[in-house]
C-alpha positions as CSV (number, residue, x, y, z in Angstrom):
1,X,11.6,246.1,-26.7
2,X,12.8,247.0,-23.3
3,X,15.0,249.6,-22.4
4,X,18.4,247.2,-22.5
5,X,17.3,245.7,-25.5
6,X,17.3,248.9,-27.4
7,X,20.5,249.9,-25.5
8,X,22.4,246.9,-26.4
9,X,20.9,246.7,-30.1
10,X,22.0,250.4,-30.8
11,X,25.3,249.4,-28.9
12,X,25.7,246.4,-31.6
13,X,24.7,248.7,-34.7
14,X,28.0,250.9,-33.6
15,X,30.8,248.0,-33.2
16,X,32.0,248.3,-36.2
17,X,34.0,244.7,-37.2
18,X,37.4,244.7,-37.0
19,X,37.2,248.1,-35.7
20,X,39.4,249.4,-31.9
21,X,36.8,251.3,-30.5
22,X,39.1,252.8,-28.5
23,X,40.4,254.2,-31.5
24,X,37.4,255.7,-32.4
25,X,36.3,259.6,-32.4
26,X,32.9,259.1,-30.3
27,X,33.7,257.8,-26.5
28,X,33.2,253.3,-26.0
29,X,29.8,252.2,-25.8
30,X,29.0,251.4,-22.0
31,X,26.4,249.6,-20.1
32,X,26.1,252.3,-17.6
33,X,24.1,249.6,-15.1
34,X,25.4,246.4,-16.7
35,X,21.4,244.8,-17.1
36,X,20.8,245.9,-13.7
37,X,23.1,242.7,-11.5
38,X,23.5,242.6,-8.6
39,X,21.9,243.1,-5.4
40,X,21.0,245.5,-2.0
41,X,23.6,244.9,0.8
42,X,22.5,247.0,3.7
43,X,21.0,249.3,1.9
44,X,23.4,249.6,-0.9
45,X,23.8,248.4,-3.9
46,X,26.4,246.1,-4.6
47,X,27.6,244.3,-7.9
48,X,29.0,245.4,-11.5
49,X,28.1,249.4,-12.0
50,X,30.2,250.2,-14.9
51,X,30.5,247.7,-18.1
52,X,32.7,249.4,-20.4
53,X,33.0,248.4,-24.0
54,X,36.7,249.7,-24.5
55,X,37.5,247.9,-28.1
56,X,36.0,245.3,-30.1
57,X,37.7,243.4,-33.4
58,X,36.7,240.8,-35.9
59,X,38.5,237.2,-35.8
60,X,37.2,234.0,-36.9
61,X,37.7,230.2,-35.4
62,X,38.5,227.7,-37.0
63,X,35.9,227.2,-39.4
64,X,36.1,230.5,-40.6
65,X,33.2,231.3,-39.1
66,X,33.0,235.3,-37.6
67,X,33.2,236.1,-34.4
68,X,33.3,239.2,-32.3
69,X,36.2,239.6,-29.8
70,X,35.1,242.2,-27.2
71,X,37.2,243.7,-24.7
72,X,34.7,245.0,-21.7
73,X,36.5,246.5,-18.6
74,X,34.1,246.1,-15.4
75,X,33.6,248.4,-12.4
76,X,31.9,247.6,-9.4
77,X,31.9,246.6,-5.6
78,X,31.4,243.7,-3.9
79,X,30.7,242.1,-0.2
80,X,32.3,239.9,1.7
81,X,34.0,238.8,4.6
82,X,38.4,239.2,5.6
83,X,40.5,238.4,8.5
84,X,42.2,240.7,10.3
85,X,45.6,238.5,11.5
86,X,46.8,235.0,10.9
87,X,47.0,233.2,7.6
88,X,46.0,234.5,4.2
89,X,45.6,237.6,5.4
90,X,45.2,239.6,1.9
91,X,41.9,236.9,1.1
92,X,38.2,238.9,0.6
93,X,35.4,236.5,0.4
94,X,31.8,235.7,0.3
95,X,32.4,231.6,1.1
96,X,34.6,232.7,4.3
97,X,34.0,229.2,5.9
98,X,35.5,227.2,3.2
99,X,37.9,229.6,1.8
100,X,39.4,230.7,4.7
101,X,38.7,228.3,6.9
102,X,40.5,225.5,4.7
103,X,43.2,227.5,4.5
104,X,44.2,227.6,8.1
105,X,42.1,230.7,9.2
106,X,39.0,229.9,11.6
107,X,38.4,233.6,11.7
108,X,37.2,236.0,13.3
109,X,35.7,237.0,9.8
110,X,34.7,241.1,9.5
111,X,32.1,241.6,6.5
112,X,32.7,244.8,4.6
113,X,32.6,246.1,1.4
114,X,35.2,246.2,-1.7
115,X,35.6,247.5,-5.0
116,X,37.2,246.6,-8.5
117,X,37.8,248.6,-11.1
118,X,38.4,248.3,-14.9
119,X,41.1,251.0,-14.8
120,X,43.3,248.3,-12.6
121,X,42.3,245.3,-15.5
122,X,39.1,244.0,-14.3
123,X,36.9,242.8,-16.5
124,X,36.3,240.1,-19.6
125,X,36.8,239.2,-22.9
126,X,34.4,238.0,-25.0
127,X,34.0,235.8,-27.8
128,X,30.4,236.3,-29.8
129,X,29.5,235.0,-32.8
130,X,28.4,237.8,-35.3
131,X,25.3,235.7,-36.2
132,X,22.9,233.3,-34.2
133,X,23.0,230.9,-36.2
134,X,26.6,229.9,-35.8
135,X,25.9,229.5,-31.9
136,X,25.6,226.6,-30.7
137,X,23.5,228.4,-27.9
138,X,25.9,227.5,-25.2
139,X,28.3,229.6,-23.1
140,X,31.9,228.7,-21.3
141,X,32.8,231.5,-18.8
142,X,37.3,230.8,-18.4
143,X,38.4,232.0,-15.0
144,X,42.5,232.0,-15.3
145,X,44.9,231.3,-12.1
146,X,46.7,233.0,-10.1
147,X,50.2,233.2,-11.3
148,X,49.2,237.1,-11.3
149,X,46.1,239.2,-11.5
150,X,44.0,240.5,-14.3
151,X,45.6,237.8,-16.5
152,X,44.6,238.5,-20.1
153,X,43.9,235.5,-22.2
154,X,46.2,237.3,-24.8
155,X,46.0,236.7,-28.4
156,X,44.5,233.2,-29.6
157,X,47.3,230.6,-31.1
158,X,46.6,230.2,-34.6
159,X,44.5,227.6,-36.0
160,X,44.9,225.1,-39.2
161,X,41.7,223.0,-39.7
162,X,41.6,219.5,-40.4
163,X,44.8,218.9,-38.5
164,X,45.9,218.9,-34.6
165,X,46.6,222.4,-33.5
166,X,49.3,222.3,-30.6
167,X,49.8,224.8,-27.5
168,X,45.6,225.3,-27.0
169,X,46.2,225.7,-23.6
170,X,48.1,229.3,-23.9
171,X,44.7,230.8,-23.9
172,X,42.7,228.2,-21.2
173,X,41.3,226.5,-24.4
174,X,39.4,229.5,-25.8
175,X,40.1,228.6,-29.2
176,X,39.1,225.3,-28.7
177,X,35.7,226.3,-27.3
178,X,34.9,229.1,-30.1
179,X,35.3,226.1,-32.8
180,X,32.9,224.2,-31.1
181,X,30.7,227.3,-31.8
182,X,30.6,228.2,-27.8
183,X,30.2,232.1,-26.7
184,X,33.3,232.3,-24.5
185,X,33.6,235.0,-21.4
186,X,37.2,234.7,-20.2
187,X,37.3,236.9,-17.3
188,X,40.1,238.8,-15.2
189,X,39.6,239.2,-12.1
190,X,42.0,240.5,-9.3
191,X,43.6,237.5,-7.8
192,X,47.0,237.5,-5.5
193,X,49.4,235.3,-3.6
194,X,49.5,235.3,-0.1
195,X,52.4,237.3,-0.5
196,X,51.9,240.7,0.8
197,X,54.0,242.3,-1.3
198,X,51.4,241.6,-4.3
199,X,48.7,242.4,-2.4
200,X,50.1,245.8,-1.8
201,X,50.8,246.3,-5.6
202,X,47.7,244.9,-6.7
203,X,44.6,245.2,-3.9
204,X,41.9,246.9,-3.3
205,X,40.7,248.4,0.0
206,X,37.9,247.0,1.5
207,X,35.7,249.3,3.9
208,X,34.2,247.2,6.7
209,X,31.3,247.6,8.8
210,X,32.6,249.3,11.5
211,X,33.8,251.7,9.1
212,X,36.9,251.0,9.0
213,X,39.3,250.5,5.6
214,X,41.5,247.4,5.2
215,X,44.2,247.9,1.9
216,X,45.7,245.3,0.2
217,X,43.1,242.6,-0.4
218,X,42.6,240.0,-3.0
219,X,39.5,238.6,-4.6
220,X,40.4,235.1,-5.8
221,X,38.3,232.9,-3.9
222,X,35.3,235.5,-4.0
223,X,33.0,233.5,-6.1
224,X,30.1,236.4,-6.3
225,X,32.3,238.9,-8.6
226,X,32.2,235.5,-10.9
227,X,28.9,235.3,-10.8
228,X,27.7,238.6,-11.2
229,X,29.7,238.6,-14.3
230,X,28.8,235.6,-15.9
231,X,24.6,237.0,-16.0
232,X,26.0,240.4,-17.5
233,X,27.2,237.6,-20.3
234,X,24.2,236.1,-20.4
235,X,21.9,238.9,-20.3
236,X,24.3,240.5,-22.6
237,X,23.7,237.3,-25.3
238,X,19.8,237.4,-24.4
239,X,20.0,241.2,-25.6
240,X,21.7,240.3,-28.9
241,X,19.3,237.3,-30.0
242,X,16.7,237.5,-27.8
243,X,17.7,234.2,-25.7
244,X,19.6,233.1,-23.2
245,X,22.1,230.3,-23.3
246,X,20.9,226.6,-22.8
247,X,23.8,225.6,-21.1
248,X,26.4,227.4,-18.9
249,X,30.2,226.2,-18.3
250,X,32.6,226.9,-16.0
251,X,36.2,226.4,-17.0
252,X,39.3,227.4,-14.4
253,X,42.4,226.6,-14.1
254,X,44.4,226.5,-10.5
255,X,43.0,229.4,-8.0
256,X,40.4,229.2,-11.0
257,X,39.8,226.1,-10.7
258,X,39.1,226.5,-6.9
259,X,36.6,229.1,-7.1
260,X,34.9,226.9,-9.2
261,X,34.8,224.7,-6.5
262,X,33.5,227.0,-4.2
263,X,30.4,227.7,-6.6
264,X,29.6,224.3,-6.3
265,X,29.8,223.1,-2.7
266,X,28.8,226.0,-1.1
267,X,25.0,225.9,-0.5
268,X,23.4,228.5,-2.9
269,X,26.8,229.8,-4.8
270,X,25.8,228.7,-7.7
271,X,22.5,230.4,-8.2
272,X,21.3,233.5,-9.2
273,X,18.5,236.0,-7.6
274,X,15.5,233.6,-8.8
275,X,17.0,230.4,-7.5
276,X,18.4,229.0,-11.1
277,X,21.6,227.4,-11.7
278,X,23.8,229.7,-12.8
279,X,26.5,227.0,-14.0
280,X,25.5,223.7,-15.5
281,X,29.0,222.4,-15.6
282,X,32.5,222.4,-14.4
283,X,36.1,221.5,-16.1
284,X,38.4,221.9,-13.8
285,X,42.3,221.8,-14.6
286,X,44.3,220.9,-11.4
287,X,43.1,222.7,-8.3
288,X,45.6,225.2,-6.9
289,X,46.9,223.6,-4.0
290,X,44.4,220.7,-3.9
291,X,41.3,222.9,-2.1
292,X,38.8,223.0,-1.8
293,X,37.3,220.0,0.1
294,X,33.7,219.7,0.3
295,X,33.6,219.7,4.0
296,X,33.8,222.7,6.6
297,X,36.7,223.6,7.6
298,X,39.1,221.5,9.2
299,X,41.0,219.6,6.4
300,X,43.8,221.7,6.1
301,X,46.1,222.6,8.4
302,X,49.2,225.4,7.8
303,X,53.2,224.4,8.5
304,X,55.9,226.7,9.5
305,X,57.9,228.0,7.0
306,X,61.4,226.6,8.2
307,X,59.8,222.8,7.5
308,X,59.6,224.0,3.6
309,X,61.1,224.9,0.9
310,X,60.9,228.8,0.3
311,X,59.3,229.4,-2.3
312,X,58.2,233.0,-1.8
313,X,54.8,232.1,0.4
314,X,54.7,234.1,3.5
315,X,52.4,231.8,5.4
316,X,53.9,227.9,5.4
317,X,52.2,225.4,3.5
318,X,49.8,222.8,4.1
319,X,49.1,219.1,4.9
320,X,46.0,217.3,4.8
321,X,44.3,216.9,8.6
322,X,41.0,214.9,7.9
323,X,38.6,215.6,10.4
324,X,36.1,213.3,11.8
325,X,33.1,215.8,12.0
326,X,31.5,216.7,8.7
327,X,30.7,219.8,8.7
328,X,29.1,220.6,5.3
329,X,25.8,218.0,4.7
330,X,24.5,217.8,1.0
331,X,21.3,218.1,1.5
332,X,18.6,216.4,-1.4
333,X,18.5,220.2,-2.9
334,X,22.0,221.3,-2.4
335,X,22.7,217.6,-4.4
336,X,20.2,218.5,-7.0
337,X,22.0,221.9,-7.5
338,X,25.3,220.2,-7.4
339,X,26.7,221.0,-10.9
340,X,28.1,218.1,-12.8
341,X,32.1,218.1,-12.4
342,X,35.0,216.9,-13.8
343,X,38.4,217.6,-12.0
344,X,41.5,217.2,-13.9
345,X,44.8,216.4,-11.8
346,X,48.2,216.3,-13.2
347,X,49.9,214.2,-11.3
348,X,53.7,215.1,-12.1
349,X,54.5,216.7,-8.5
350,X,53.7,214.7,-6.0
351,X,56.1,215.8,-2.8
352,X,55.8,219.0,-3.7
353,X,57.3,221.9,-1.8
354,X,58.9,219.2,1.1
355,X,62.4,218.4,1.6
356,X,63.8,214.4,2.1
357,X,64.7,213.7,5.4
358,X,62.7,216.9,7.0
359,X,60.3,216.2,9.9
360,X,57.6,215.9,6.9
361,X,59.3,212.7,5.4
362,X,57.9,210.7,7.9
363,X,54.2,211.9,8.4
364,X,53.8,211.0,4.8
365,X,52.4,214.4,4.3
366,X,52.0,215.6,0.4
367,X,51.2,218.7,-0.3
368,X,48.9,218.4,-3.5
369,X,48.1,215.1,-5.2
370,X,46.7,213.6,-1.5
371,X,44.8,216.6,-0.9
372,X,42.9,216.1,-4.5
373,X,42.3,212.7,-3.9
374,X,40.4,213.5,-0.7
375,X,38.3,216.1,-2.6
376,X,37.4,213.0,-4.8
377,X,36.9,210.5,-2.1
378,X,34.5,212.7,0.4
379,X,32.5,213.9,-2.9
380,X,32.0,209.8,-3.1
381,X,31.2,209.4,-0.2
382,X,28.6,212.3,0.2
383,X,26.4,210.7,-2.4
384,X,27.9,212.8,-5.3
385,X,29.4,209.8,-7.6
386,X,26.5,210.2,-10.4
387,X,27.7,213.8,-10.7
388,X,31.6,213.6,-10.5
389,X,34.6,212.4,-12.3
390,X,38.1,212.3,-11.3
391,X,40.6,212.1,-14.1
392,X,44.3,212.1,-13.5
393,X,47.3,212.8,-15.9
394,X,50.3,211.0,-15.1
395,X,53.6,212.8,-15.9
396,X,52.5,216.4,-16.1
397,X,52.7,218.7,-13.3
398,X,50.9,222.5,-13.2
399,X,52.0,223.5,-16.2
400,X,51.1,222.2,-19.8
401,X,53.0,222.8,-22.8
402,X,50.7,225.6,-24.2
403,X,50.7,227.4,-20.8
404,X,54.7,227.9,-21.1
405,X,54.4,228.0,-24.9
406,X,56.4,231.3,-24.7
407,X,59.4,229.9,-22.7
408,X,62.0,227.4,-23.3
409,X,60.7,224.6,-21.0
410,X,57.3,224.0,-23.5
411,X,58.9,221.1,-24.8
412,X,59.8,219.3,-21.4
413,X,56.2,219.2,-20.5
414,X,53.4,217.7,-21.9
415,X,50.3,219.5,-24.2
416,X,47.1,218.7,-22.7
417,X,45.2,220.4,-26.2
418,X,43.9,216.8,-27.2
419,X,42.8,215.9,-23.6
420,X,40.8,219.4,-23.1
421,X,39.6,218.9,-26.9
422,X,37.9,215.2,-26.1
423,X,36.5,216.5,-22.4
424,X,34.7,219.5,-23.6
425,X,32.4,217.6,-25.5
426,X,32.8,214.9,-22.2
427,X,31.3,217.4,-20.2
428,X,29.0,219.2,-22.9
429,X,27.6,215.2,-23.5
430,X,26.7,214.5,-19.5
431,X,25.1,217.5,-19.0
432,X,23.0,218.3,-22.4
433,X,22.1,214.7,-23.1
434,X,22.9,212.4,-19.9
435,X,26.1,210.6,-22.1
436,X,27.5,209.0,-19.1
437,X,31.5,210.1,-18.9
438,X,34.3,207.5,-18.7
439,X,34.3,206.2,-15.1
440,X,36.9,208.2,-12.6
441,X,41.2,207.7,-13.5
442,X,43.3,207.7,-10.5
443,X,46.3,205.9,-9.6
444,X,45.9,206.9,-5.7
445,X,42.2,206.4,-5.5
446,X,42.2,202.7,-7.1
447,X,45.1,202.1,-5.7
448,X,43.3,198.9,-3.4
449,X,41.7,197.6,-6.6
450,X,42.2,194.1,-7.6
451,X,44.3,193.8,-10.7
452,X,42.4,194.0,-14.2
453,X,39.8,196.2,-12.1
454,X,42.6,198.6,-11.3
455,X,44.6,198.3,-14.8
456,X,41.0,199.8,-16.1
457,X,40.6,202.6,-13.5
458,X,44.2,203.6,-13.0
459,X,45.3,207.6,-14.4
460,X,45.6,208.3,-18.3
461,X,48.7,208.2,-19.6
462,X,49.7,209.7,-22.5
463,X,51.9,208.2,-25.1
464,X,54.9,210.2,-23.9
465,X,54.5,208.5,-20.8
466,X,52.8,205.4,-21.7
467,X,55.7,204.7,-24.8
468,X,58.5,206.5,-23.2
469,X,61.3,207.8,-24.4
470,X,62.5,209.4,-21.1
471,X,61.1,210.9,-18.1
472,X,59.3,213.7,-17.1
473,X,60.1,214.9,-13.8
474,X,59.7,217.7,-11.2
475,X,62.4,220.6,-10.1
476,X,64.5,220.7,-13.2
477,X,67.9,222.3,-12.5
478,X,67.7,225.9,-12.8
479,X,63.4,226.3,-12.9
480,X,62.5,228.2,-9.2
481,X,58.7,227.7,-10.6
482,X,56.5,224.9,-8.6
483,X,54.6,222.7,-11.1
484,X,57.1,222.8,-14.1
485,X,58.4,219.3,-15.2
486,X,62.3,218.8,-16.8
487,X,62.7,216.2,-18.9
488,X,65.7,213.2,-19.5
489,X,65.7,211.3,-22.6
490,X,67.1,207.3,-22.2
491,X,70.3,207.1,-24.1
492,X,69.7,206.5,-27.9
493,X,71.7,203.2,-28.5
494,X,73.8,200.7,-27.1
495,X,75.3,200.7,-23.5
496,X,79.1,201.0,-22.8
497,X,81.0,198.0,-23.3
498,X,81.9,197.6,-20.3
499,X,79.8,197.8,-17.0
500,X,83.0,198.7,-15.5
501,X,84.4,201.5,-18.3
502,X,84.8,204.9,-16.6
503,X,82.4,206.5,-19.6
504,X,80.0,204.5,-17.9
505,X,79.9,207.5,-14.9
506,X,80.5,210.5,-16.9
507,X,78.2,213.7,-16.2
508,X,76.7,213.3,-19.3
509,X,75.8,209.7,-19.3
510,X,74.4,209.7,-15.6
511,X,70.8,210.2,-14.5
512,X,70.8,214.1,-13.9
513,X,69.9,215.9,-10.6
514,X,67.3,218.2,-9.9
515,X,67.0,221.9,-8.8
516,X,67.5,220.7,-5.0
517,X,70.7,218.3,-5.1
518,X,68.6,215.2,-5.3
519,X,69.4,212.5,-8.2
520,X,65.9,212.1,-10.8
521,X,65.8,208.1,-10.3
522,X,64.9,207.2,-13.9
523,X,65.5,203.4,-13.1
524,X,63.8,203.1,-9.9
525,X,66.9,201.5,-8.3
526,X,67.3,203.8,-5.2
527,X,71.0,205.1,-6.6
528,X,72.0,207.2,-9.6
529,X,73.9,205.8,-11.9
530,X,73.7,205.2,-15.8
531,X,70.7,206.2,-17.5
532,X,69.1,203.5,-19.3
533,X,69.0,202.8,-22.8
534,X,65.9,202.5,-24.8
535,X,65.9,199.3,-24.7
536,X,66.9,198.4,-20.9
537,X,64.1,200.8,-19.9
538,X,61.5,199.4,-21.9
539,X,62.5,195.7,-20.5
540,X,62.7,197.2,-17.3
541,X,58.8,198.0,-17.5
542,X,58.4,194.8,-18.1
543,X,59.5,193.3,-15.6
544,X,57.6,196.3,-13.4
545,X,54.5,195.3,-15.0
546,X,53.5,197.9,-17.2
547,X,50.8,197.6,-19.7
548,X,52.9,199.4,-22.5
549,X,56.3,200.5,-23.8
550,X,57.6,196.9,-22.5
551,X,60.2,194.6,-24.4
552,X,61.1,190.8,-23.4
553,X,64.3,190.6,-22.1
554,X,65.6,189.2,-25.6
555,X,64.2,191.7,-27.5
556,X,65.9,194.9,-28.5
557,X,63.8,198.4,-29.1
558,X,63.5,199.5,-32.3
559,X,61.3,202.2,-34.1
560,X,58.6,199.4,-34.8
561,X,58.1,198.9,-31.5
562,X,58.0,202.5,-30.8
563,X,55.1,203.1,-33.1
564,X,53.1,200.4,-32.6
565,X,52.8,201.2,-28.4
566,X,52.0,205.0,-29.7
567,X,49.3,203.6,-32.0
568,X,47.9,201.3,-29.7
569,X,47.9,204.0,-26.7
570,X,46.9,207.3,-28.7
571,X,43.6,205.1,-30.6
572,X,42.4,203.7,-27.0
573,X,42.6,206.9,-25.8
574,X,40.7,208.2,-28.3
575,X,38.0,205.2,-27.7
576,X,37.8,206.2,-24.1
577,X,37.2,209.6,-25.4
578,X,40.1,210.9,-23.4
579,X,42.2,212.3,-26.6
580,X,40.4,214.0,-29.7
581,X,40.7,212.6,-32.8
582,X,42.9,215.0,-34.4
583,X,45.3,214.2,-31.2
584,X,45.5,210.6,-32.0
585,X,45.8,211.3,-35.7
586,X,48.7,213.6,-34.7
587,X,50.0,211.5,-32.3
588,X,50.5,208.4,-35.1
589,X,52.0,210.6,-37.8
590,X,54.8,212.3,-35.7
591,X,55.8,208.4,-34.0
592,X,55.6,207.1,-37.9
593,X,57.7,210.1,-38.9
594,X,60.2,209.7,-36.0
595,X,63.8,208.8,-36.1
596,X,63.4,207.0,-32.9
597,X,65.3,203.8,-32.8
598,X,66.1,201.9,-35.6
């Protein structure tokens, strides 16, 4: 045995299950060199140096299978490159070209040196099964957004077998993934806004070549600290059972979501000292901010703040400048590296920070959902169709239901659980065994289609969009928070009388208003006025041509109707393999159990 299999093995024989370590009288088990990652920068070595084992208890998933849930805080240091003025100041990266580059800053870029430390939060949690056999040999390293740093995955929503189990996405899908039998490494990692405020509270220094020290900086985009991380998983599993996982996965969400971008289209991120793929596969769940782009670096250009809404960025936002040079070239290796990718994009924001009638209005300019359909596009076109799929959710903006579980607004926005549920094993298929995915879902990118061709292709629409019974929309009154739908039921019933009766333009009965004084146009008429019944909207999609949650204009809507659209949309779903069969299953029984219309 070598010397960090007996290390690890005696570390194992002393987790105790269901046992705090930290609680215990003898001082946490630690990795002193964490299996020896990382590497010599100038004479120094850089990478994890303290892997800390600070408490450790017994849980099971689903199946009551036993797993080990392992809290590990992580030390270490890490190289890079920062700015020194201009935008996104507070960024520390090893990718400087894309990640600051696309982000309005062309540099100069200063390489230096920073740390992190387990003290502040850094580190992972892991998700082991006690025995090898109920591994399914494969490992999913979660990296969380940015809403703030060292974000812990917190404790995992309870579980009922043999039924659909709602809010998944409080914990980025972890429980999902441990009852597929996956080893899950859900890391935190120091990640701020461009605020400097946060990166005051929360940064690290960073000492630079020329020896000097620059405070305050943030690690989001750094996709090395990842990396170095995910082999002390690996080599940690390889310790326990003497073998390494088959397959790798990536899953992030937002900033997370970017850096796993990063890894993929920047030459040689994604390998490790030997030259091996570090990540066989990405799932990524709506790209903060739409980057990155596979090209270098001119797609994004910043805007003053006064042509925004404030939102609490110090910097301006962004538009989409294409730029007529490509910069980055996917070389035959770089394409046979490329991991195989699936990008999620809600869809329920588009506009997003920009105020009607500013000088934005008429450059078109959107802020998110065009800057993900370029990502899509230029991956196309550079040859990279075989390996990627684009699939958008209509109606749902940042946030899912399980992410604002804890908060009132959970039930005005949609639960992604069954979606995540199905493209696990979507993405597990492609790569392990070459199962071809659906083919890409975007309303903007099929948008020039001809008309059964683009009926097939167009975004994925959930019955709660697809069988409406309101609308989702963005900027509910009251909700500062980007990327947080509100949502406006049809009136239940008959109309007024009268077109002309006064009730008609009550508060109550008109369409409502959003957080920044403009009208939610549930009708599509250009005014605000009544909301809709049931039944007028459902003719009005009609008329609009809408595959689903139509009427004729001499029928009336009724709870039939109702559950027959939710039936018809949750079961093709579920043959797309876009919704998990406990989803669909849930999906019928709630519409059959529904009091909606008679």
């Amino acid at each position: 045995m070598t010397f960090h299999s007996i290390l690890a093995a005696a570390l194992w024989i002393a987790w105790t299950p269901g046992t705090a370590l930290g609680a215990q009288d003898t001082a946490p088990p630690t990795l002193e060199d964490c299996f020896g990652v990382g590497r010599t920068v100038q004479g120094r070595l850089v990478g994890p140096e303290s892997c800390r084992i600070t408490r450790e208890i017994r849980i099971a998933n689903i199946h009551g299978v036993a797993y080990r849930r392992i809290e590990m805080g992580i030390s270490g240091s890490i190289d890079g490159y920062t700015v020194k003025n201009g935008p996104r100041i507070v960024n520390f990266t090893d990718v400087p070209e894309l990640a600051m580059g696309q982000k309005g800053n062309l540099g100069p870029y200063f390489h230096g040196v920073g740390v992190y430390r387990s003290d502040k939060g850094s580190g992972m949690t892991l998700f082991i099964p006690e025995s090898s056999e109920d591994w399914n040999g494969k490992l999913f390293v979660i990296v969380h957004g940015g809403t703030r740093p060292y974000q812990p995955v917190g404790d995992l929503v309870t579980r009922t077998p043999n039924r659909y189990n709602p809010f998944m996405g409080a914990n980025h899908y972890a429980g999902l993934m441990i009852d597929k039998g996956y080893t899950v490494a859900y890391t935190r990692r120091l990640v701020t806004s461009s605020r400097l405020s946060d990166a005051g509270e929360h940064g690290e220094p960073v000492a630079l070549d020329d020896g000097s020290i620059l405070q305050g900086k943030s690690y989001g985009n750094h996709v090395g600290m990842i990396r170095d991380w995910t082999l002390v998983a690996v080599n940690l599993l390889k310790s326990q059972w003497n073998r390494s996982p088959t397959r790798t996965y990536f899953y992030g969400i937002s900033s997370g979501a970017q850096l796993g971008r990063l890894l993929n289209y920047v030459p040689g991120s994604n390998l490790d000292s030997t030259g091996r793929k570090v990540f066989d596969g990405m799932l990524l769940n709506d790209n903060g901010g739409g980057w990155f782009s596979p090209i270098i670096p001119g797609v994004f250009d910043l805007l003053p703040v006064n042509f925004t809404v404030r939102s609490g960025e110090g910097n301006g936002f962004f538009f989409l400048q294409p730029d007529d040079q490509d910069h980055l070239i996917f070389d035959d290796t770089h394409t046979r590296n490329f991991a195989h990718q699936i990008d999620v994009v809600h869809r329920g924001y588009p506009g997003g920070h920009f105020r009607k009638g500013n000088y934005l209005e008429s450059l078109l300019v959107d802020t998110y959902v065009s800057a993900k359909g370029e990502n899509a596009r230029l991956l196309v076109e550079k040859g990279l169709a075989s390996k990627t799929r684009t699939y958008e959710i209509i109606g749902t903006a940042h946030f899912d239901a399980g992410y604002l579980s804890s908060t009132e607004l959970s039930s005005q926005n949609l639960d992604l659980g069954g979606v995540f549920d199905a493209l696990i094993d979507v993405l597990d298929l492609w790569v392990d065994q070459a199962v071809e995915p659906p083919p890409t879902r975007s309303d903007s990118l099929n948008s020039g289609l001809a008309g059964s061709e683009q009926e097939e292709h167009t975004g994925i629409r959930l019955p709660e969009v697809a069988c409406p019974t309101g609308v989702y929309y963005e900027f509910p009154a009251g909700v500062l928070q980007v990327g947080v739908t509100g949502f406006q039921a049809y009136l239940d019933g008959p109309p007024p009388s009268s077109p002309t009766d006064p009730s008609n333009f009550t508060e109550e009965l008109l369409e409502p208003m959003d957080r920044r004084g403009y009208p939610v146009d549930m009708n599509h008429n250009g005014i605000r006025d009544r909301r809709e019944t049931l039944t007028e909207a459902w003719q009005r999609r009609r008329r609009e041509g809408e595959k689903y949650g139509t009427l004729d204009k001499d029928e009336t809507f009724t709870h039939t109707h109702y559950l027959n659209c939710v039936r018809s949309v949750a079961t093709e779903l579920f043959e797309q393999r876009f919704l998990s069969k406990s989803a669909m299953l849930d999906y019928i029984q709630k519409a059959t159990d529904s009091n909606i219309g008679p």
